[in-house]
C-alpha positions in Angstrom: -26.8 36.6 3.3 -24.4 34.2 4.8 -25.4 31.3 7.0 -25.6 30.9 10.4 -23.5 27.6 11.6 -26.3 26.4 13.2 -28.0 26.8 9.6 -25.7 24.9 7.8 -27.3 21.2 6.4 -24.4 18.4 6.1 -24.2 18.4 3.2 -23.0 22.3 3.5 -20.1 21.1 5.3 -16.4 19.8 4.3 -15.4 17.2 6.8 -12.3 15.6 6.6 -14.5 11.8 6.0 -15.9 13.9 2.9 -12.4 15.1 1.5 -10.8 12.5 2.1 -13.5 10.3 0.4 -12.9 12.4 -2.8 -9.4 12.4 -2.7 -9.6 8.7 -2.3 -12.2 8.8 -5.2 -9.6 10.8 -7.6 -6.8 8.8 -6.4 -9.1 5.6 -7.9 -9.4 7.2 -10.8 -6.1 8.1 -11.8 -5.1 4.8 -11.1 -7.8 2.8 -13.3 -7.5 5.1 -16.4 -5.0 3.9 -18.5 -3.2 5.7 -21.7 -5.1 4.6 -25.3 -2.7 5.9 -27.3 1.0 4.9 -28.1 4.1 6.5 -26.3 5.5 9.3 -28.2 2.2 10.2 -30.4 0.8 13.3 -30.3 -2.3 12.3 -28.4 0.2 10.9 -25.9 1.8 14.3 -25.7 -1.7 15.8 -25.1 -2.5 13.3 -22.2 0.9 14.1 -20.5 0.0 17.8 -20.3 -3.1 16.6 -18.6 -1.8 14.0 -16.3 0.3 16.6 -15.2 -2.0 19.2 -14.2 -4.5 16.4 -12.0 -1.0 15.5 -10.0 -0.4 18.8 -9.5 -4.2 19.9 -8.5 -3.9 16.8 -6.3 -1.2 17.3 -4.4 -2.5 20.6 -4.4 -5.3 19.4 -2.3 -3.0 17.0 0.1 -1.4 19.8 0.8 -4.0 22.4 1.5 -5.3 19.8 3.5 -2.4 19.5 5.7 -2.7 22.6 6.3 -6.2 22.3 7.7 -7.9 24.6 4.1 -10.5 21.7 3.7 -12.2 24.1 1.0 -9.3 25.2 -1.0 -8.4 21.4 -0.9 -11.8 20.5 -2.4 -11.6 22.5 -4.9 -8.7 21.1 -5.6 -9.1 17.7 -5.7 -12.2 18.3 -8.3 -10.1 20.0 -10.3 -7.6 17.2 -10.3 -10.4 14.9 -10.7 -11.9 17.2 -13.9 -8.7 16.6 -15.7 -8.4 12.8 -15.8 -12.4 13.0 -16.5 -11.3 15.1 -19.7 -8.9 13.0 -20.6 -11.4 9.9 -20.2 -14.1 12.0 -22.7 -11.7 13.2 -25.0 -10.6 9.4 -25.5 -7.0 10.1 -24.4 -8.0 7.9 -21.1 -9.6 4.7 -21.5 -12.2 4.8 -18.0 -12.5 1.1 -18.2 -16.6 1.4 -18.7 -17.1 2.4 -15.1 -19.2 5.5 -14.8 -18.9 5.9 -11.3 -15.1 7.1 -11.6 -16.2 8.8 -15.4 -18.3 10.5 -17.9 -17.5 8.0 -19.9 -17.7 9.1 -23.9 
């Protein structure tokens, strides 16, 4: 049974203050993780492919966004997030120790 508005708790909610604190989050993230493996291996390779897909997911969620589809950007923007976090556990990604941003391996 679907809720009620007046039902809904905060945390039920996606505010622009909450996306924007996760896109701000995965932004953070992409920027700190930084490539362990030389240019032109196949690891390297690998973490291209996955680099690609979080800047795609991401502006993804800029752009739903924009357009006022707070969910559908949400969604996005943990996707984009999932795929640097992957990259970070699969040791593609070095996360710096910080497992705030990470799962770190």
């Amino acid at each position: 049974m679907a809720k009620e508005v007046s039902d809904l708790d905060v945390d039920d909610v996606i505010t622009e203050e909450k996306l924007s604190h996760y896109l701000s989050l995965t932004k953070a993230a992409r920027a700190k993780a930084t490539p362990i493996h030389d240019e032109g291996s196949p690891q390297s390779s690998q973490l291209k492919v996955m680099m690609r897909m979080a800047d795609d997911y991401a502006s993804d969620a800029l752009h739903f966004k924009n357009n006022g589809d707070f969910v559908r950007a949400f969604g996005a923007i943990n996707y984009a997030h999932a795929w640097i976090d992957a990259a970070v556990k699969l040791r593609l990604l070095d996360g710096h120790g910080d497992d705030a941003l990470f799962t770190l391996p």
